[in-house]
C-alpha positions in Angstrom: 7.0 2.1 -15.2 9.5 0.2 -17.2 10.0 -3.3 -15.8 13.2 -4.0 -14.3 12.9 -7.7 -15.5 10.8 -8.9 -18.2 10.8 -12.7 -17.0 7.7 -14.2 -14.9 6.5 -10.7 -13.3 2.9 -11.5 -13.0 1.5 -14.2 -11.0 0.1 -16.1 -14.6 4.1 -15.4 -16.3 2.7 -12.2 -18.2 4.9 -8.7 -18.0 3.4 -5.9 -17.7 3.4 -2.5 -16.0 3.7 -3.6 -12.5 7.2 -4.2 -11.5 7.7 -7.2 -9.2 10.2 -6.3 -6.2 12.9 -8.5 -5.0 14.9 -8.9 -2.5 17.9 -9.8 -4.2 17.6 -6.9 -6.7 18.6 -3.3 -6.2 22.4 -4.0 -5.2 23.1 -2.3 -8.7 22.2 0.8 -8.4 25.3 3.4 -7.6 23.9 6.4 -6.0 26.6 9.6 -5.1 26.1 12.0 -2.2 27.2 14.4 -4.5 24.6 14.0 -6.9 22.1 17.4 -7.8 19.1 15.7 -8.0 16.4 18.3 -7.5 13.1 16.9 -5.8 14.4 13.3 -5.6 14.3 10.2 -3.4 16.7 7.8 -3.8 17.3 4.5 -1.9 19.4 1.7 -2.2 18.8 -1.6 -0.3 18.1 0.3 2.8 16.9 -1.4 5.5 16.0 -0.6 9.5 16.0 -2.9 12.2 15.2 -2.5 16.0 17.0 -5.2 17.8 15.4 -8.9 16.0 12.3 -6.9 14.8 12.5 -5.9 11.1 10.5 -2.9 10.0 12.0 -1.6 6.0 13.4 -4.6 4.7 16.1 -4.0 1.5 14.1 -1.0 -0.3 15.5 0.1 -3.3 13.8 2.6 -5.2 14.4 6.1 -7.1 11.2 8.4 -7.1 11.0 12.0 -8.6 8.6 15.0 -8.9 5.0 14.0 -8.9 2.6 12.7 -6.5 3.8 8.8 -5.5 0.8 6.9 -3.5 3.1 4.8 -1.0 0.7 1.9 -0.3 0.6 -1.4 2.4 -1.5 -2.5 5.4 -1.2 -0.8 8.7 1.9 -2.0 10.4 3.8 -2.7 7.0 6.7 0.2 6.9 5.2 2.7 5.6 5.5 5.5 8.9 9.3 4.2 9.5 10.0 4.3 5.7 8.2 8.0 6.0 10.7 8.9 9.3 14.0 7.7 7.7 13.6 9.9 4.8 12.3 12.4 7.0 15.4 12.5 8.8 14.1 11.7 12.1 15.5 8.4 12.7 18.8 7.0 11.1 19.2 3.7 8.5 20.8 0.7 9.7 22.0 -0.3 6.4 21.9 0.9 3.2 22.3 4.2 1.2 19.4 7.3 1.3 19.5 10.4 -0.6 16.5 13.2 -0.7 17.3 15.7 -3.0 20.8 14.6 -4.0 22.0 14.5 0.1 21.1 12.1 3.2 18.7 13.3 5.4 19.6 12.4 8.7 21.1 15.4 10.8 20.8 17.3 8.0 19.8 20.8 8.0 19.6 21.7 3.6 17.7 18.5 3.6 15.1 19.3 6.4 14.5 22.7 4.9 13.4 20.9 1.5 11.3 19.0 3.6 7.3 19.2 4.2 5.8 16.6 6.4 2.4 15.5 8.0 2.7 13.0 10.6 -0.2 10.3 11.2 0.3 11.2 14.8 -0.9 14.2 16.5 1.8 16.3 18.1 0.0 19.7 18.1 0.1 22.8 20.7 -3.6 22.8 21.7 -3.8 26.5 23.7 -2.0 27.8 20.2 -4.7 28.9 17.8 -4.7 27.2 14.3 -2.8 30.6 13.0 -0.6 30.7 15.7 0.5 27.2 15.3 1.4 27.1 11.5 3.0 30.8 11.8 5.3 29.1 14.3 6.2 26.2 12.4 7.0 29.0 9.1 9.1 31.0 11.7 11.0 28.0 13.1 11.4 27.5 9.1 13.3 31.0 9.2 10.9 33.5 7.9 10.0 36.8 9.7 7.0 37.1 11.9 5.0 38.9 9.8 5.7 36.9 6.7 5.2 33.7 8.5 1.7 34.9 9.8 1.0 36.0 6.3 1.9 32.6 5.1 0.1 30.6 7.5 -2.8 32.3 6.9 -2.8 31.7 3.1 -2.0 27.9 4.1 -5.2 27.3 6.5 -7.0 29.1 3.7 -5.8 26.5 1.0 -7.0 23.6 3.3 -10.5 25.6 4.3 -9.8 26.7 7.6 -10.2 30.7 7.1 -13.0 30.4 9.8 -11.2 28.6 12.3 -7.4 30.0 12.4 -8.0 31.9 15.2 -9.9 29.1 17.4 -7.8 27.1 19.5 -6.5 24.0 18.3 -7.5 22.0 21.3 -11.3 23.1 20.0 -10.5 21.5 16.5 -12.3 18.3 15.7 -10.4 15.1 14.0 -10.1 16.5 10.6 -10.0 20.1 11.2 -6.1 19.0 13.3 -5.6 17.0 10.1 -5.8 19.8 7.9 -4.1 22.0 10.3 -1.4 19.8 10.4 -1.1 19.7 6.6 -1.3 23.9 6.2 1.8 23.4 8.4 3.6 21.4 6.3 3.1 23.9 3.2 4.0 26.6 4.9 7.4 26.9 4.2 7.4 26.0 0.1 8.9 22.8 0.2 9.3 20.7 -3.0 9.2 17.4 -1.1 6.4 16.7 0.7 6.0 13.7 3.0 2.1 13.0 4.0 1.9 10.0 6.5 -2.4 8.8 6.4 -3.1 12.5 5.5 -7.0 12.1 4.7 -7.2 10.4 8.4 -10.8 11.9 10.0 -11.4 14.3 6.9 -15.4 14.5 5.4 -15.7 14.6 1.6 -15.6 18.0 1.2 -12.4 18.1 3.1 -11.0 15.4 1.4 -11.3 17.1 -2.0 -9.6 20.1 -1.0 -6.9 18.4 0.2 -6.4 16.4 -3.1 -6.6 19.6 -5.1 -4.0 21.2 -2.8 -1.2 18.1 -3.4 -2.4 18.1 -7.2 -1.6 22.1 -7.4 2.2 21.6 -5.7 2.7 17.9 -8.0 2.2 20.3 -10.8 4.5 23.0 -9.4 7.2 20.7 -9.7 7.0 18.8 -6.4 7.8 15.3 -5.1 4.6 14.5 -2.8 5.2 10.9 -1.0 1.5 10.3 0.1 1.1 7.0 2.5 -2.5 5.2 2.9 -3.7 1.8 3.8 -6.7 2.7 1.5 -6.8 1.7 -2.2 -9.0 4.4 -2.9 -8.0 7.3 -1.3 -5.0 7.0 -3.6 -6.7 6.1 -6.6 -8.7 9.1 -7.1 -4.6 11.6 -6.9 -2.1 9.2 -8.7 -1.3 6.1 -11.2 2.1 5.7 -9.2 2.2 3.5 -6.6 4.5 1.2 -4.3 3.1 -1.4 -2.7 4.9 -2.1 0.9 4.4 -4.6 3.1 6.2 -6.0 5.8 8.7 -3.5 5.2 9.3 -4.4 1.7 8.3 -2.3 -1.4 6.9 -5.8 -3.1 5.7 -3.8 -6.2 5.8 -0.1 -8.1 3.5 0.4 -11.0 0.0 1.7 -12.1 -3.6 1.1 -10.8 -4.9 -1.5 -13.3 -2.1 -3.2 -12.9 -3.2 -3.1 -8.9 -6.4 -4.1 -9.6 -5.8 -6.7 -12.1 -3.4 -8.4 -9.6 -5.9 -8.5 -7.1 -7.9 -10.5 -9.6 -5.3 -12.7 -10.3 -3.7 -13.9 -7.3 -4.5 -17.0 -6.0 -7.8 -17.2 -4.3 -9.1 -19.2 -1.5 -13.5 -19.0 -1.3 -15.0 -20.2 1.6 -18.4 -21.2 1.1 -20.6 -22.8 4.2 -23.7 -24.9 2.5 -25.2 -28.5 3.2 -23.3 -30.6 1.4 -19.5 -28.9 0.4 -18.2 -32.6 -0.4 -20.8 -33.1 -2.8 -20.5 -29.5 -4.3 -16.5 -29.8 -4.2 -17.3 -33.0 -6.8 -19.3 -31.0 -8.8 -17.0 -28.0 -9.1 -14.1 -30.6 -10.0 -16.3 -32.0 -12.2 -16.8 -28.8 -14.2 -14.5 -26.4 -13.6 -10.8 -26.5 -14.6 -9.8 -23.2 -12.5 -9.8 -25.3 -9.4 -6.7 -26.2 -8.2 -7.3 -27.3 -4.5 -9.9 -28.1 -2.1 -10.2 -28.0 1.9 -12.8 -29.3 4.2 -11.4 -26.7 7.5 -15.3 -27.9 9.4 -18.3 -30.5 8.6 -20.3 -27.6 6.5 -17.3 -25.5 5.1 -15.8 -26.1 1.6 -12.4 -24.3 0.8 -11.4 -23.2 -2.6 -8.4 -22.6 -3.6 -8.4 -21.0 -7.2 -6.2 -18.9 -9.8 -9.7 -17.9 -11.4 -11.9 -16.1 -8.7 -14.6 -14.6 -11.3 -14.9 -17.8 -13.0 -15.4 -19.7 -9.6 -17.5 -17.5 -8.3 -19.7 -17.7 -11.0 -19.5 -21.5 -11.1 -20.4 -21.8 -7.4 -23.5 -20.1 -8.2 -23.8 -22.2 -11.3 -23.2 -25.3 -8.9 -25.4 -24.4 -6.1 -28.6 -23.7 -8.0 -28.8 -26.3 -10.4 -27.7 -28.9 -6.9 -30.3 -27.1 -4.8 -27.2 -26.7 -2.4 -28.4 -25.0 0.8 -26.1 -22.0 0.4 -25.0 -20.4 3.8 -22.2 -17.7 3.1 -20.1 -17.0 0.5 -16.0 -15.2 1.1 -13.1 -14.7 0.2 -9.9 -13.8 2.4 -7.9 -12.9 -0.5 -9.9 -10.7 -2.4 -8.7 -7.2 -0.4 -5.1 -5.7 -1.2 -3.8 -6.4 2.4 -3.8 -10.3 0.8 -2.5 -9.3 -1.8 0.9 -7.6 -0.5 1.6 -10.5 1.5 0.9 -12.8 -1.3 3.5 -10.5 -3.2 5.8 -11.0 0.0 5.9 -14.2 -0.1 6.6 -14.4 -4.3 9.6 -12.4 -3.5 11.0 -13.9 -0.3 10.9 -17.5 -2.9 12.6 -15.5 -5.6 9.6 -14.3 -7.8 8.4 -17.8 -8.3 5.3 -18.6 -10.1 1.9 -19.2 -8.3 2.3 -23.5 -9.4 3.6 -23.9 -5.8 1.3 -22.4 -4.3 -1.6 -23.6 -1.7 0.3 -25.3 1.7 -1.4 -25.7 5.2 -4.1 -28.7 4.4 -4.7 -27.7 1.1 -4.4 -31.2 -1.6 -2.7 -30.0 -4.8 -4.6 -31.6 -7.9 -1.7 -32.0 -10.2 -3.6 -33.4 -13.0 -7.0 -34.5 -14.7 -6.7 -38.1 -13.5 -6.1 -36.8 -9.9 -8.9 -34.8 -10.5 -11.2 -38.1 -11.0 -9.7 -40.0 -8.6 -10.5 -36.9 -6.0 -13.9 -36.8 -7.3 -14.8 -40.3 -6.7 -12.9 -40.1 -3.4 -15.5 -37.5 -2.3 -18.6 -38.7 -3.7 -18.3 -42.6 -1.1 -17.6 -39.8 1.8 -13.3 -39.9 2.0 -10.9 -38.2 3.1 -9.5 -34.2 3.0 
């Protein structure tokens, strides 16, 4: 991805090929309904509200053939973001075009349109082949072209054996992939797969991939959403990162992974003696950047250098003959991550100096440092 801004992207200042999302950008972009883009989504600070509640906060993005993993926490935007390009429910603000046209109401768009719902809305007396030769006649084809085509997509997703068992009969992942043959059916070149590898086994799971993998490379747009890092890793290097309703980054894998990294940590370790081993690690270790005492045996660490913290823990702990307890970190999992992100965008893309509120003492400087130190060793304050 190219970066939309080449200033202080990353949380350290570097660029890179993540692209930091904003709030404040987007309003640029001109997009016209009259516009032949071919398997396209376009968006334009589009945002939906119900009531005070905000669920898609200002998205602006423009996505094209390929397969797009479509990334955040459970509860972040990612099903509404899903239904609003769907057609099923209706922007409050902003502009949104699949394929060149919005999509609410809209017949030529719905026909483009495959999509596989997190939820279950199946007809369980219908047999698997009844069900998806339905949805390809409801999709105007004949009835005994539909029935040929449903039956080639239940194949595709390894359910030759089962199409003419009833779906009620069909276990969590066998509806899953029912639901997805259904969403094939038709041809579409925009596919929309809401939490698509939801109860599937391995073996499953693979056929699945290989199915999206075969239409990405017939020219499609497949818009895949997961709350698992790697269930997307293993079908696409393009990503968007949402989170409480806001796309808070678009970019590659590494650059994922590295961000996780890199984003500032808090470890928890539970010894013996965490004042004593907090004046060892400010002692020894310049990575630290703040310390919290949250109970009488817990030691908060709040770091820009996770690995090298880590490591000097265990440094510390042996060589102190600390009685070691536990060991975590609450920010090393992408769900801390997007909301870190959040936050760098609801302040403006700010750099992580500012970071580490609620409790935690900043250490501005070596001589603070010292002056900590000593404070801990004769037994002081937090």
């Amino acid at each position: 991805m190219v970066p939309r801004r080449a200033g202080p992207g990353h949380p350290r200042g570097r660029g890179g090929g993540l692209r930091l999302e904003s709030p404040a950008e987007g309003g640029g972009d001109h997009v016209s309904e009259q516009s032949k883009d071919g398997a396209s989504i376009r968006a334009v600070r589009l945002s939906k509200w119900y009531g005070k509640v905000t669920a898609v906060a200002d998205v602006s993005l423009h996505l094209g053939p390929g397969i797009w993993g479509l990334l955040g926490p459970n509860g972040s935007g990612k099903t509404t973001f899903m239904r609003m390009i769907g057609g099923q429910i209706k922007p409050s603000v902003g502009k949104l075009l699949v394929g060149g046209l919005p999509p609410f109401g809209n017949p030529r768009v719905m026909a483009r349109l495959g999509y596989c719902p997190e939820a279950d809305a199946m007809y369980d007396e219908l047999t698997g082949l009844e069900f998806v030769s339905a949805m390809a006649e409801l999709n105007g084809f004949p009835p005994e072209v539909a029935k040929k085509k449903a039956k080639d997509a239940l194949e595709e997703f390894g359910l030759e054996d089962s199409m003419n068992r009833a779906v009620g009969g069909y276990s969590r992942g066998m509806r899953q992939r029912a639901k997805l043959a259904q969403s094939i059916v038709h041809e579409p070149d925009i596919l929309l797969l809401d939490e698509p590898l939801t109860g599937t086994d391995p073996a499953s799971r693979q056929q699945i991939l290989d199915a999206l993998r075969r239409r990405a490379k017939e020219g499609a747009l497949v818009l895949f959403s997961t709350h698992v890092l790697h269930e997307i890793e293993a079908l696409t290097d393009q990503l968007l990162l949402i989170a409480r309703g806001q796309v808070v980054a678009q970019g590659a894998m590494q650059d994922i992974r590295e961000l996780l990294d890199e984003h500032p940590h808090h470890v928890r370790v539970q010894c013996d003696r965490p004042r004593d081993l907090a004046a060892a690690l400010l002692a020894n270790e310049r990575g630290v950047v703040a310390l919290h005492f949250p109970a009488e045996d817990v030691l908060e660490v709040h770091t820009w250098q996770p690995d090298e913290t880590y490591d000097a823990i265990a440094k510390q702990v042996v060589e102190g003959g600390f009685q070691l307890r536990s060991i975590t970190s609450p920010d090393a999992n992408l769900e801390a991550l997007f909301y870190y992100l959040v936050e760098r965008a609801n302040r403006g893309a700010g750099t992580g100096a500012d970071a580490g509120s609620g409790g935690m003492r900043k250490l501005e400087n070596r001589a603070e440092k010292v002056a900590y130190e000593q404070q801990l060793r004769v037994g002081g304050g937090q």
